[in-house]
LUMSENU-538571 format. One record per residue: x, y, z negated of N, C-alpha, C in turn; residue in three letters; residue number from 1. Coordinates in Angstrom, 3 decimals, always signed. Each point is the difference from the previous one (the first is absolute). Layout:
<nodes>
<node n_px="X" n_py="Y" n_pz="Z" ca_px="X" ca_py="Y" ca_pz="Z" c_px="X" c_py="Y" c_pz="Z" residu="ALA" num="NUM"/>
...
</nodes>
This chain:
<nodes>
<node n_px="+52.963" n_py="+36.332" n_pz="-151.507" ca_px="+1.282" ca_py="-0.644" ca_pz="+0.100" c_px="+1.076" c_py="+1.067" c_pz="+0.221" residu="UNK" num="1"/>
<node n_px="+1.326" n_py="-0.217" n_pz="-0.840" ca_px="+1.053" ca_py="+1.011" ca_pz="+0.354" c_px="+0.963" c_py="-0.303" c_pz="+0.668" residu="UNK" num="2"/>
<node n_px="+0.300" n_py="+0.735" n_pz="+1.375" ca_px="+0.688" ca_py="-0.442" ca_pz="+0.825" c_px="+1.550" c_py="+0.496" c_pz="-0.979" residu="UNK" num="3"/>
<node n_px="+0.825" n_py="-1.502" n_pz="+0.696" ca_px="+0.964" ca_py="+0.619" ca_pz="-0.383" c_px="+1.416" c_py="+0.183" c_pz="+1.404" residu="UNK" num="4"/>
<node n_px="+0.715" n_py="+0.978" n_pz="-0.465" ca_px="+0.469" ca_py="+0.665" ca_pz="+1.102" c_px="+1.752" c_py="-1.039" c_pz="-0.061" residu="UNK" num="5"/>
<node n_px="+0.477" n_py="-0.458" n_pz="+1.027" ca_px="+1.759" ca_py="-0.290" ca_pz="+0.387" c_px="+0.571" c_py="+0.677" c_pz="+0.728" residu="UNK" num="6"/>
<node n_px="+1.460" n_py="+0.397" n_pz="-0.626" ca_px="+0.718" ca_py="+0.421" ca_pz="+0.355" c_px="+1.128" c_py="-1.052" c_pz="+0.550" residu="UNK" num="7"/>
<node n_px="+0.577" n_py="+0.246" n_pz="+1.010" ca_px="+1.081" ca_py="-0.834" ca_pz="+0.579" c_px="+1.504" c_py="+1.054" c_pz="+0.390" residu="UNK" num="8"/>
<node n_px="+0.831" n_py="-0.768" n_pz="-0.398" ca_px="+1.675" ca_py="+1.176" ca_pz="+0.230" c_px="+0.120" c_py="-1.398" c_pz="+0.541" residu="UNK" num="9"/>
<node n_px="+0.688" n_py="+0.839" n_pz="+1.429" ca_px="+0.615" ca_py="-1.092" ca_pz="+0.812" c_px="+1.522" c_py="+0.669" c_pz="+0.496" residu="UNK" num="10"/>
<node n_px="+1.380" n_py="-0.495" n_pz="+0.493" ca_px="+0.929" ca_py="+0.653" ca_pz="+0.175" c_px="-0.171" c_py="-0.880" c_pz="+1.463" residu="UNK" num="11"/>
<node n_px="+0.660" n_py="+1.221" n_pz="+0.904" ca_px="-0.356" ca_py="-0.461" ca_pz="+1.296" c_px="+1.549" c_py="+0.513" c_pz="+0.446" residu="UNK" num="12"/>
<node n_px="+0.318" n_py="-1.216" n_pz="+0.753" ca_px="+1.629" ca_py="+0.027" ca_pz="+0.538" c_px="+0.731" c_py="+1.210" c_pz="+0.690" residu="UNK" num="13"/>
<node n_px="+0.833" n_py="+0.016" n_pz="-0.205" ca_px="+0.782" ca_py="+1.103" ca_pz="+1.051" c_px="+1.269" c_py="+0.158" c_pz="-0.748" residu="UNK" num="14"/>
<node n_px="+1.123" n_py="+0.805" n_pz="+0.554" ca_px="+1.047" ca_py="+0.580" ca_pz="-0.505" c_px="+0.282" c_py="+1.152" c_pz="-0.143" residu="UNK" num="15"/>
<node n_px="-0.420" n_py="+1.035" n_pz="-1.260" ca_px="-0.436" ca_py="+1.006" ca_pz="-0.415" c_px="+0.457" c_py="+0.496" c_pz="-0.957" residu="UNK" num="16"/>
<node n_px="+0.118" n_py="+1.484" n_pz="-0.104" ca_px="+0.635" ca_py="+0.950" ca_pz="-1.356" c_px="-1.378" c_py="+0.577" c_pz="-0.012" residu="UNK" num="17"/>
<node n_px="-0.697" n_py="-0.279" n_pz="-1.089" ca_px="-1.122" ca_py="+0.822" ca_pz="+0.410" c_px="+0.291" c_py="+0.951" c_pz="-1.234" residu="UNK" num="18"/>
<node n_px="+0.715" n_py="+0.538" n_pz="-0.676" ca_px="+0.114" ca_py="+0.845" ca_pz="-0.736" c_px="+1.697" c_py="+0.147" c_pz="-0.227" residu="UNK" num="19"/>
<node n_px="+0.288" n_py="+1.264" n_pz="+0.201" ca_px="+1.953" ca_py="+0.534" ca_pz="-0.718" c_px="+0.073" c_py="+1.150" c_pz="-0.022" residu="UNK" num="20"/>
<node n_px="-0.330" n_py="+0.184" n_pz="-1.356" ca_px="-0.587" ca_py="+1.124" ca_pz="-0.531" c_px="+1.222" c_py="+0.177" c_pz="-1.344" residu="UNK" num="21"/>
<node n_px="+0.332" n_py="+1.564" n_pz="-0.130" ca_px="+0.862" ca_py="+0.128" ca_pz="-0.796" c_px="-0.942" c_py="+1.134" c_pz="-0.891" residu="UNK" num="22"/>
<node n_px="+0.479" n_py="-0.691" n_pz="-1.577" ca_px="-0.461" ca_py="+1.245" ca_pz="-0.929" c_px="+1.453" c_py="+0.743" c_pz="-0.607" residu="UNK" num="23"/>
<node n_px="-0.406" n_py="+1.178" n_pz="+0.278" ca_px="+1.481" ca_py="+0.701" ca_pz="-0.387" c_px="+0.363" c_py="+0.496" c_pz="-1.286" residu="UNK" num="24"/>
<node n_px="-1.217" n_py="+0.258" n_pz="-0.869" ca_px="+0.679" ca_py="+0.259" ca_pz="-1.274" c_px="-1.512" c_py="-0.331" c_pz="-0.582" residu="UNK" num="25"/>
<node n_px="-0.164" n_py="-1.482" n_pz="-0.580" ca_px="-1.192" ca_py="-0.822" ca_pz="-0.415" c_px="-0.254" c_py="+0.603" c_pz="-1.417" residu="UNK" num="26"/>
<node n_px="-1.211" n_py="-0.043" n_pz="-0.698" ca_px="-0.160" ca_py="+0.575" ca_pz="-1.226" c_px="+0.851" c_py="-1.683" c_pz="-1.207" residu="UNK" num="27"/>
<node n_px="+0.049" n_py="+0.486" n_pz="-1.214" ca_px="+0.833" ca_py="-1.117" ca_pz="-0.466" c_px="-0.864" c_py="-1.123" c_pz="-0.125" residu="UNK" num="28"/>
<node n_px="-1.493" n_py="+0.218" n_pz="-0.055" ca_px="-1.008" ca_py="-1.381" ca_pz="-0.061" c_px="+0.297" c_py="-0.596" c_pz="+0.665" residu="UNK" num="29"/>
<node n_px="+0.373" n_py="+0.075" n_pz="+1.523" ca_px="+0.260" ca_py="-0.512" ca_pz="+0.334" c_px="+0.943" c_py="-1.226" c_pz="+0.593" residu="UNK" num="30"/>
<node n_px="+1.048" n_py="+0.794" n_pz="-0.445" ca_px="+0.996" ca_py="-1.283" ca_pz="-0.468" c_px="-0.382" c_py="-0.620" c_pz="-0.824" residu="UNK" num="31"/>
<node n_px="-0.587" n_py="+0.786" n_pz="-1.051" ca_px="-0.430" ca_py="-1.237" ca_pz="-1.406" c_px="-1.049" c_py="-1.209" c_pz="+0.393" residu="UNK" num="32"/>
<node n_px="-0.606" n_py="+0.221" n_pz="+0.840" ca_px="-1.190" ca_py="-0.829" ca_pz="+0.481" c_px="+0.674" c_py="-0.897" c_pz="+0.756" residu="UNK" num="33"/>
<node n_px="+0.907" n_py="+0.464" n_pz="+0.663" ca_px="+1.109" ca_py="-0.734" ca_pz="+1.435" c_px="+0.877" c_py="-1.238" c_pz="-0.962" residu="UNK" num="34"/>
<node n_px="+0.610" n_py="+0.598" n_pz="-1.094" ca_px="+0.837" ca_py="-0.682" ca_pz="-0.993" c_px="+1.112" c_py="+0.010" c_pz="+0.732" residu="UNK" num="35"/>
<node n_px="+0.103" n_py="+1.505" n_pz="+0.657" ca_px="+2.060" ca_py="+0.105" ca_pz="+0.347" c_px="+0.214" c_py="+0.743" c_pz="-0.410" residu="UNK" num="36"/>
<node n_px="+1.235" n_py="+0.368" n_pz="+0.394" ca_px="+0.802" ca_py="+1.287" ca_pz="-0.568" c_px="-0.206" c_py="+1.862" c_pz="+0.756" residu="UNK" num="37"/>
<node n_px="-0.187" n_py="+0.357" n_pz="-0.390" ca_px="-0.003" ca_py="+1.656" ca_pz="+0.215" c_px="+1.277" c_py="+0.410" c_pz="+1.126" residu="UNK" num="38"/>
<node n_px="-0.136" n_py="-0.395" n_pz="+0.716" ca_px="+1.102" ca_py="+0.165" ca_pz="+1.240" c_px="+0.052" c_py="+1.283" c_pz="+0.709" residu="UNK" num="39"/>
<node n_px="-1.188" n_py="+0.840" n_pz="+0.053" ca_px="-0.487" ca_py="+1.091" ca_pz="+0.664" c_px="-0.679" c_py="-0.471" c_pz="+1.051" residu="UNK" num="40"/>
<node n_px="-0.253" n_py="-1.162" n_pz="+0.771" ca_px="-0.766" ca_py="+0.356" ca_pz="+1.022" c_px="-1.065" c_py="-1.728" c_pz="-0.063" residu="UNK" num="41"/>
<node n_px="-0.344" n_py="-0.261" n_pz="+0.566" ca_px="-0.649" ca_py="-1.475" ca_pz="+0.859" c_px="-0.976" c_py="-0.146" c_pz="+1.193" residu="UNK" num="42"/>
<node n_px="+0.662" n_py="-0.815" n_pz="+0.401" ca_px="-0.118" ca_py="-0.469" ca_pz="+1.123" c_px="-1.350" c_py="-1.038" c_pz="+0.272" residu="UNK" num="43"/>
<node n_px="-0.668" n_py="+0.054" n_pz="+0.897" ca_px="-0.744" ca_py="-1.206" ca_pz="+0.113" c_px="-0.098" c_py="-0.604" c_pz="+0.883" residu="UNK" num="44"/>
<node n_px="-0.083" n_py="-1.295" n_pz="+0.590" ca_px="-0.387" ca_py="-0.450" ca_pz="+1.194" c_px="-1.149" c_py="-1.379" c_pz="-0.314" residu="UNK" num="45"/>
<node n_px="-0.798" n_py="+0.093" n_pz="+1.247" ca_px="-1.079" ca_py="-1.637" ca_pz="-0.189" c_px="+0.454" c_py="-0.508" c_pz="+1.192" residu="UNK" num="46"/>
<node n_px="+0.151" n_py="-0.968" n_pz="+0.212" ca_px="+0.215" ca_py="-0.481" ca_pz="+1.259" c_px="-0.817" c_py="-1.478" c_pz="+0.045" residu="UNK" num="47"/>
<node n_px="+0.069" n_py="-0.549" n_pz="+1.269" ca_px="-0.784" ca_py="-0.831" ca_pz="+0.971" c_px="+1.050" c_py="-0.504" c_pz="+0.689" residu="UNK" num="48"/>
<node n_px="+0.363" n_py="-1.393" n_pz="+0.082" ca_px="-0.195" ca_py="-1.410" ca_pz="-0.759" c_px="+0.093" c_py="+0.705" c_pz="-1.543" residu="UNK" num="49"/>
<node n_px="-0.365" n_py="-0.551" n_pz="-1.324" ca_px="+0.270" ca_py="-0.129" ca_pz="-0.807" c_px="+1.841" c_py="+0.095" c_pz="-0.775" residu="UNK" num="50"/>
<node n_px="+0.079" n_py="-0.662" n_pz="+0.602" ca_px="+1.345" ca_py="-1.007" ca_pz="-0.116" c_px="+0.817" c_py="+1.195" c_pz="+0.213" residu="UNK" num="51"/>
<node n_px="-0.230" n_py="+0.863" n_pz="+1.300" ca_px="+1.103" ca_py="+1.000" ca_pz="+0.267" c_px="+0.723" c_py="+1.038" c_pz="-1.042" residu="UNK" num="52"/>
<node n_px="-1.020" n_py="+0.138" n_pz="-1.248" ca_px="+0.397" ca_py="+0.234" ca_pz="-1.001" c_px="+0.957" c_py="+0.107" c_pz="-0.521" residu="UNK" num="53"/>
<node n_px="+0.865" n_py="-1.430" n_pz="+0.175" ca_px="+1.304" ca_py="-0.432" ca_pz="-0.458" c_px="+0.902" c_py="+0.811" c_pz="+1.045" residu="UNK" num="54"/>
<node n_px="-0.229" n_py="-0.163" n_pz="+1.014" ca_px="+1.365" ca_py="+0.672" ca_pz="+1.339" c_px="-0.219" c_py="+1.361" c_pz="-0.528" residu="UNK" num="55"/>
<node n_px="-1.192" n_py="+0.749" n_pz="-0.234" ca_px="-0.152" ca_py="+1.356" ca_pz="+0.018" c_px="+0.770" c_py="+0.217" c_pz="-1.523" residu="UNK" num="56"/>
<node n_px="+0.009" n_py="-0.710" n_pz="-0.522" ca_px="+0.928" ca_py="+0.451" ca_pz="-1.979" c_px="+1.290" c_py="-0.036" c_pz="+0.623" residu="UNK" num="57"/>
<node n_px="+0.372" n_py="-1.219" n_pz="+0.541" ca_px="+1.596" ca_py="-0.157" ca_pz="+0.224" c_px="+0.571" c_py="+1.403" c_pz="+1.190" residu="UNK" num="58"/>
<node n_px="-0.718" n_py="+0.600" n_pz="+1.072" ca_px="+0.394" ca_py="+0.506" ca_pz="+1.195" c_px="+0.149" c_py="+1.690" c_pz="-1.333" residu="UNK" num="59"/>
<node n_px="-0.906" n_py="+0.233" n_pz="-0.498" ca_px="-0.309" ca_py="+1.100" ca_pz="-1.133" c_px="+1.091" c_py="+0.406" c_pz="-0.779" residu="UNK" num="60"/>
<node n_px="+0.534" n_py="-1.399" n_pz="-0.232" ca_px="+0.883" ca_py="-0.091" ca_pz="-1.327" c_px="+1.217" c_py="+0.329" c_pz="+0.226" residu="UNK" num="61"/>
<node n_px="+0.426" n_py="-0.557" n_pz="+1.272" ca_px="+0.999" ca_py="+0.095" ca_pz="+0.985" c_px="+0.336" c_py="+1.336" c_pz="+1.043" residu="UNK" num="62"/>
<node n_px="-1.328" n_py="+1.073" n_pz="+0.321" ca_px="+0.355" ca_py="+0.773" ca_pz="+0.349" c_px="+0.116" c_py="+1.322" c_pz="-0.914" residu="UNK" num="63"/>
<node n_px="-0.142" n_py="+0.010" n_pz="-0.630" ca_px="+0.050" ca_py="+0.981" ca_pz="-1.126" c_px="+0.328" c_py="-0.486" c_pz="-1.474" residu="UNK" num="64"/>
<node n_px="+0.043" n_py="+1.158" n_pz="-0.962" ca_px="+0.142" ca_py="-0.149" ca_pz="-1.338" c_px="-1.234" c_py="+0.036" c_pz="-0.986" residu="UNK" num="65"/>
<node n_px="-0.248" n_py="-1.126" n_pz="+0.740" ca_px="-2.055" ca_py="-0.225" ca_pz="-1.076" c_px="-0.333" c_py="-1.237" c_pz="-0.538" residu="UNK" num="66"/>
<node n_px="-0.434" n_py="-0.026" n_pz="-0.994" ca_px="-0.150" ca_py="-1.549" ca_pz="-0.894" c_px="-1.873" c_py="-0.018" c_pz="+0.321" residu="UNK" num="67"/>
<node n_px="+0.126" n_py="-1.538" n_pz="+0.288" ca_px="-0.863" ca_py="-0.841" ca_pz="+0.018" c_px="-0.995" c_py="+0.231" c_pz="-0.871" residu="UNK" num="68"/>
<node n_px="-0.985" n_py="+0.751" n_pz="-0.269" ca_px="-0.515" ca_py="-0.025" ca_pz="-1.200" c_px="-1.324" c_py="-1.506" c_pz="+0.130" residu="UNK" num="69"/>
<node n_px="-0.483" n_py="-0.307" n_pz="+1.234" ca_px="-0.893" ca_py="-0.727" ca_pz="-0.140" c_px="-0.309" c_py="-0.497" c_pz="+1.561" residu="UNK" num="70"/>
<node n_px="-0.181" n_py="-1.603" n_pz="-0.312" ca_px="-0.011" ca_py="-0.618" ca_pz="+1.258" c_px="-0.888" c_py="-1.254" c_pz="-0.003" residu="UNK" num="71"/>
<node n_px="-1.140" n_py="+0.041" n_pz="+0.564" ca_px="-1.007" ca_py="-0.556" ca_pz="-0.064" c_px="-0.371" c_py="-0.995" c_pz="+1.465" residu="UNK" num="72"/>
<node n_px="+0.658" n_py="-1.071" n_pz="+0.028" ca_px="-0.275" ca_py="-1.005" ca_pz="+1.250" c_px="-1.079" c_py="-0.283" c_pz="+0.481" residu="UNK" num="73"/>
<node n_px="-0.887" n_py="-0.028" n_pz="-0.832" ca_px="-1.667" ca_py="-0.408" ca_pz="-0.247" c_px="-1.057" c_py="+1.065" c_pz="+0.898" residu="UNK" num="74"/>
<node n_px="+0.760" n_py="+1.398" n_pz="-0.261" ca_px="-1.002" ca_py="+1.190" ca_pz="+0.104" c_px="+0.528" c_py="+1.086" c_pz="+1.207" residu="UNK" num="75"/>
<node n_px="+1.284" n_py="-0.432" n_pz="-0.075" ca_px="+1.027" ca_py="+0.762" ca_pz="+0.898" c_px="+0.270" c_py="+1.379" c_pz="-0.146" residu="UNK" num="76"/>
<node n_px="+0.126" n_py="-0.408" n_pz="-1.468" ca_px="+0.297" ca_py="+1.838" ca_pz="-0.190" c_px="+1.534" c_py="-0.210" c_pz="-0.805" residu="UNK" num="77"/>
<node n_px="+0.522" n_py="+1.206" n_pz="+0.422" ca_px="+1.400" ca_py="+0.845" ca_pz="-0.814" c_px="+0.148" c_py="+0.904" c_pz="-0.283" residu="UNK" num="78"/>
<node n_px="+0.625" n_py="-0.147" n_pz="-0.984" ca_px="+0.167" ca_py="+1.685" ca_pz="-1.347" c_px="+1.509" c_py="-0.020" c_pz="+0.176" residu="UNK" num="79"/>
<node n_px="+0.610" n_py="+1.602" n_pz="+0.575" ca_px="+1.158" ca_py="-0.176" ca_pz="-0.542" c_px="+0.133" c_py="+1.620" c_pz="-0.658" residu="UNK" num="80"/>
<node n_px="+0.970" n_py="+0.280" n_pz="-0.148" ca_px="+0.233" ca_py="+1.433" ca_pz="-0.888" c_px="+1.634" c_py="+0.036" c_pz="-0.330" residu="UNK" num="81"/>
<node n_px="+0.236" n_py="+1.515" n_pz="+0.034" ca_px="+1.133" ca_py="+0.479" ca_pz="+0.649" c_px="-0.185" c_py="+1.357" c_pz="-0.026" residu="UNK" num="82"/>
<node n_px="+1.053" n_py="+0.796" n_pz="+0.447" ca_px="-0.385" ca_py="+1.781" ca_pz="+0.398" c_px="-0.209" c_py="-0.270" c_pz="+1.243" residu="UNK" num="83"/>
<node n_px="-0.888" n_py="+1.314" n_pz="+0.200" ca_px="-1.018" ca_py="+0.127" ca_pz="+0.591" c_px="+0.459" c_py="-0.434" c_pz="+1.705" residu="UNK" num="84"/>
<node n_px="+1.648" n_py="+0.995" n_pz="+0.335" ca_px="+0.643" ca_py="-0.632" ca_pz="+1.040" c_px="+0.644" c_py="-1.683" c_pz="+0.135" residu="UNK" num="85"/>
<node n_px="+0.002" n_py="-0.661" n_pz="-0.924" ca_px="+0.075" ca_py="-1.597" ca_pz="+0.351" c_px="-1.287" c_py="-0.418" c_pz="+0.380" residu="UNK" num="86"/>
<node n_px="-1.133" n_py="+0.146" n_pz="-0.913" ca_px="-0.917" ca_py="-0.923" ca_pz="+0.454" c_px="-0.298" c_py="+0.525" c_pz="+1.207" residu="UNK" num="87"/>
<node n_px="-0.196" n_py="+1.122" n_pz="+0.546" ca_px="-0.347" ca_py="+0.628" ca_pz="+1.235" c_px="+0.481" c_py="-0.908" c_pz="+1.515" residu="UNK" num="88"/>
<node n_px="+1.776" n_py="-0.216" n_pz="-0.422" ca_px="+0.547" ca_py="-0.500" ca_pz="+0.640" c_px="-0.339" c_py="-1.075" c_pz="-0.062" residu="UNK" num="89"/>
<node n_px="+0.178" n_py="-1.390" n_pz="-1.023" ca_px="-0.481" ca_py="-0.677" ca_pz="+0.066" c_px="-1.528" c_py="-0.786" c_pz="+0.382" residu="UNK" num="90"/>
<node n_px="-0.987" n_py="+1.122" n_pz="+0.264" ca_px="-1.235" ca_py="-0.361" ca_pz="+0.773" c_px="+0.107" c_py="-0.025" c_pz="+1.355" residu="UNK" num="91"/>
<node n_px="+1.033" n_py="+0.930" n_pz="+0.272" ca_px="-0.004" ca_py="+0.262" ca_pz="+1.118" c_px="+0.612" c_py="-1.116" c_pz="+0.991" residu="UNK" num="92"/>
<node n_px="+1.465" n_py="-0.784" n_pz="-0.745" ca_px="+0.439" ca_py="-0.762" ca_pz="+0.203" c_px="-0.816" c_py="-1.571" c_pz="+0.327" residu="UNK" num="93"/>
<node n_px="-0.926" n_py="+0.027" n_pz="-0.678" ca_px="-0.770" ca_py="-1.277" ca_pz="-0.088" c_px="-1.139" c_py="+0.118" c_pz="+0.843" residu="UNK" num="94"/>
<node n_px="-0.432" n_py="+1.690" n_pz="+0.342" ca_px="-0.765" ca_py="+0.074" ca_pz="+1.435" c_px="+0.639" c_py="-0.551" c_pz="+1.544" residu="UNK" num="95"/>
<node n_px="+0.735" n_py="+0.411" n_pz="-0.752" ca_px="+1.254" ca_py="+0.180" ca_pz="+1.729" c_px="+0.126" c_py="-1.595" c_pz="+0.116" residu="UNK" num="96"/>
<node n_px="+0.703" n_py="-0.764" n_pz="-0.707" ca_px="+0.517" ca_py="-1.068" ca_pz="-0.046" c_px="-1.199" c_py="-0.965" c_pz="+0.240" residu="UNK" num="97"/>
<node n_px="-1.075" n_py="-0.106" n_pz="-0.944" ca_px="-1.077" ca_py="-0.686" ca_pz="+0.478" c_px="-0.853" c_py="+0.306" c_pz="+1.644" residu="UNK" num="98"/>
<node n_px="+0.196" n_py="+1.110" n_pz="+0.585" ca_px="-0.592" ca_py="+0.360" ca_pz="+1.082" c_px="+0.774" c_py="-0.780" c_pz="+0.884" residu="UNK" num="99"/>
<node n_px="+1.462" n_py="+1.196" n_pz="+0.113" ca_px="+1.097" ca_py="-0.524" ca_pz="+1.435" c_px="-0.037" c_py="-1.571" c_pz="-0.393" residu="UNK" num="100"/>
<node n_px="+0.298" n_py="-0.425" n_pz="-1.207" ca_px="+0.327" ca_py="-1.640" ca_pz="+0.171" c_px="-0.361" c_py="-0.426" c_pz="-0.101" residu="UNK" num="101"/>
<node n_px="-1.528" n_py="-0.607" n_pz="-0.527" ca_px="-0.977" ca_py="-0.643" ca_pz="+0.095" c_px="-1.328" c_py="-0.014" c_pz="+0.338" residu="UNK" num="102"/>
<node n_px="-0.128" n_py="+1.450" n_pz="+0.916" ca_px="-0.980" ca_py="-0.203" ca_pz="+0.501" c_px="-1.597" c_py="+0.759" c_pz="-0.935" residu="UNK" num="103"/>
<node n_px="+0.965" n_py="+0.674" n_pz="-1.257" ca_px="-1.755" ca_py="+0.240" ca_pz="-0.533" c_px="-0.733" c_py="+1.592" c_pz="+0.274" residu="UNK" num="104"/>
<node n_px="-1.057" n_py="+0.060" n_pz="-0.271" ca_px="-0.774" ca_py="+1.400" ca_pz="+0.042" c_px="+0.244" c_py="+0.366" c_pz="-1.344" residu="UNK" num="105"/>
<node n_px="+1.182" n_py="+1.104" n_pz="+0.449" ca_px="+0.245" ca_py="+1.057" ca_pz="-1.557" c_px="-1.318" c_py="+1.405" c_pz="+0.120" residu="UNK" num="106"/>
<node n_px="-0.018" n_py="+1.018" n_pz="-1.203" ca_px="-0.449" ca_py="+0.585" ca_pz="-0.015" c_px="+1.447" c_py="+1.113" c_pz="+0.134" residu="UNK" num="107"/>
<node n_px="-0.207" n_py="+1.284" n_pz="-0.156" ca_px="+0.533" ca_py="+1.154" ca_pz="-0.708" c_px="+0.254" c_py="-0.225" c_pz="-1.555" residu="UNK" num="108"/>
<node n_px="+1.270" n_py="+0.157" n_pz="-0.083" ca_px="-0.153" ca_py="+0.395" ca_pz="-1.595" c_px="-0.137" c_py="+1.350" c_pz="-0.604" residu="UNK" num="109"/>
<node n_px="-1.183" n_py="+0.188" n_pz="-0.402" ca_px="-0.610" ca_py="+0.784" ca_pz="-0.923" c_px="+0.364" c_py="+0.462" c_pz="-1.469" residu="UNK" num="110"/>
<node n_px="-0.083" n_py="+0.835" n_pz="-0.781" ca_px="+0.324" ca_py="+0.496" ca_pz="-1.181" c_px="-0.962" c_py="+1.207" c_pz="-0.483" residu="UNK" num="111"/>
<node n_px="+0.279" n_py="-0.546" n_pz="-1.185" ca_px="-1.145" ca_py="+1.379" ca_pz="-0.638" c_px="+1.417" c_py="+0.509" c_pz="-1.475" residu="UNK" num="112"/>
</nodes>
């Protein structure tokens, strides 16, 4: 008899940046794969609720000069892209803002 093996993905609550991570000068696949524009830099964040997604595009959008490239309610991820000093700022902005004002566990934002 062949056993067969399950896998289970479960999302377990909290209020979280678990990734804000900046790429500073991405190869072009990657935008092409992304389906944005060549901005020079992008940005990423996942976050926890889901939902926060949306506050984290708008707080992004608003503190810097970076377009939305991708915003996913479902998965809690965001793409934005910009030079390299907006999105920077703008991660940073959405660390800060989600921490002091609501309470979540940011990381460092990171860059390669």
């Amino acid at each position: 008899m062949v056993e067969m093996q399950r896998v289970i993905e479960e999302s377990v609550p909290g209020k979280q940046v678990t990734i804000a991570h900046v790429i500073a000068s991405p190869i072009p696949e990657v935008y092409e794969c992304l389906g944005i524009d060549e901005l020079g830099a992008i940005g990423i964040l996942t976050l926890s609720p889901f939902e926060t997604s949306i506050i984290a595009a708008d707080i992004a959008a608003k503190a810097a000069d970076v377009e939305v490239g991708f915003l996913d309610r479902f998965t809690g991820s965001v793409i934005i892209a910009g030079d390299v000093d907006s999105v920077e700022t703008a991660l940073k902005a959405v660390c800060d803002t989600l921490s002091r004002g609501l309470g979540y566990m940011v990381p460092a934002v990171t860059r390669t």
